[in-house]
C-alpha positions as CSV (number, residue, x, y, z in Angstrom):
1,X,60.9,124.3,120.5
2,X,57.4,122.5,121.8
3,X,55.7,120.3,119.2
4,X,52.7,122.2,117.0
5,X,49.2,121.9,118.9
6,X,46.1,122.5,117.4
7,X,43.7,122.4,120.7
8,X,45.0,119.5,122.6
9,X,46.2,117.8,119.1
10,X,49.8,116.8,118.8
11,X,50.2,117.2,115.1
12,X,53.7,116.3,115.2
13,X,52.9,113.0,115.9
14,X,51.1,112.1,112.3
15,X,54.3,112.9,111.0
16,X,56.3,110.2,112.7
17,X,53.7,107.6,111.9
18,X,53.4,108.8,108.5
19,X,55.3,109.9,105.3
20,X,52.8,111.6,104.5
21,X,49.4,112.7,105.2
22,X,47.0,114.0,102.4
23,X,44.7,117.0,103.0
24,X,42.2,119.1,101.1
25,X,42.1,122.7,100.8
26,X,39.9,123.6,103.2
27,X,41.7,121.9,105.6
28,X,44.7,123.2,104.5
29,X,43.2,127.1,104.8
30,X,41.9,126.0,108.4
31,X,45.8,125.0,109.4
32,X,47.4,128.1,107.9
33,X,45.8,129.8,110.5
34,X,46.9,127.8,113.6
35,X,50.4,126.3,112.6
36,X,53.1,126.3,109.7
37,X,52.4,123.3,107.8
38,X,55.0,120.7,107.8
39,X,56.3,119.4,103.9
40,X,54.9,115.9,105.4
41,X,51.6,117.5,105.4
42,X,50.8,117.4,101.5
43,X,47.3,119.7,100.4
44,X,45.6,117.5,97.7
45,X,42.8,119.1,95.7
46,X,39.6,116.8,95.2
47,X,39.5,115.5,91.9
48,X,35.9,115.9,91.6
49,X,32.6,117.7,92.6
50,X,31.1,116.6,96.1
51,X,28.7,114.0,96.5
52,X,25.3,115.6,97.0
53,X,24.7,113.9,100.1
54,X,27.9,114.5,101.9
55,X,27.7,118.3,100.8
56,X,23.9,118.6,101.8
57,X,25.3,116.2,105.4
58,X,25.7,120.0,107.7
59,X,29.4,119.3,108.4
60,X,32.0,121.6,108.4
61,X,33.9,122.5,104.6
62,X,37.4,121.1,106.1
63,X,35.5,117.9,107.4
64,X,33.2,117.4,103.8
65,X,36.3,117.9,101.6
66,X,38.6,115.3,104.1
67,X,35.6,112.4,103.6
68,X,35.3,113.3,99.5
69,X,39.0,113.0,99.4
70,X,39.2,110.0,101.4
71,X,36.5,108.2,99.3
72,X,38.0,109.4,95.8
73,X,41.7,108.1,96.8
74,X,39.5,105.0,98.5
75,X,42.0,106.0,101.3
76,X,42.8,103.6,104.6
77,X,42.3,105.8,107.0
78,X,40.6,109.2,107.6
79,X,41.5,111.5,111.2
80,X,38.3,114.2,111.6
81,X,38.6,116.1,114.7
């Protein structure tokens, strides 16, 4: 069976760098649609409301939640497509 794409993204490939990978639900309601999500592949909700700034900043929900989540958890890293 060929590894999950989304476009030309191997997503298979997070999950052998990572144990797991956090996501938001908007993310997480964008990937239903493309691929079965792997249990790697954890949906976190945000623990609180978005920054005014980043939710007035014209980028896409999947994209606002992923930065909010990442600055709430004070994450290491952050993948945006």
């Amino acid at each position: 069976m060929p590894a999950p794409r989304t476009g030309n993204f191997r997503l298979d490939l997070l999950g052998r760098l990572f144990e797991s990978v956090l996501i938001p639900p908007a993310v997480a309601a964008e990937a239903r649609s493309v691929v079965e999500r792997p249990s790697w592949l954890v949906e976190r909700a945000l623990g609180q409301a978005l920054p005014a700034d980043l939710a007035e900043a014209g980028l896409g929900a999947g994209e606002t939640e992923a930065i909010a989540l990442a600055l709430e958890l004070r994450a290491d890293r952050l993948l945006l497509d």
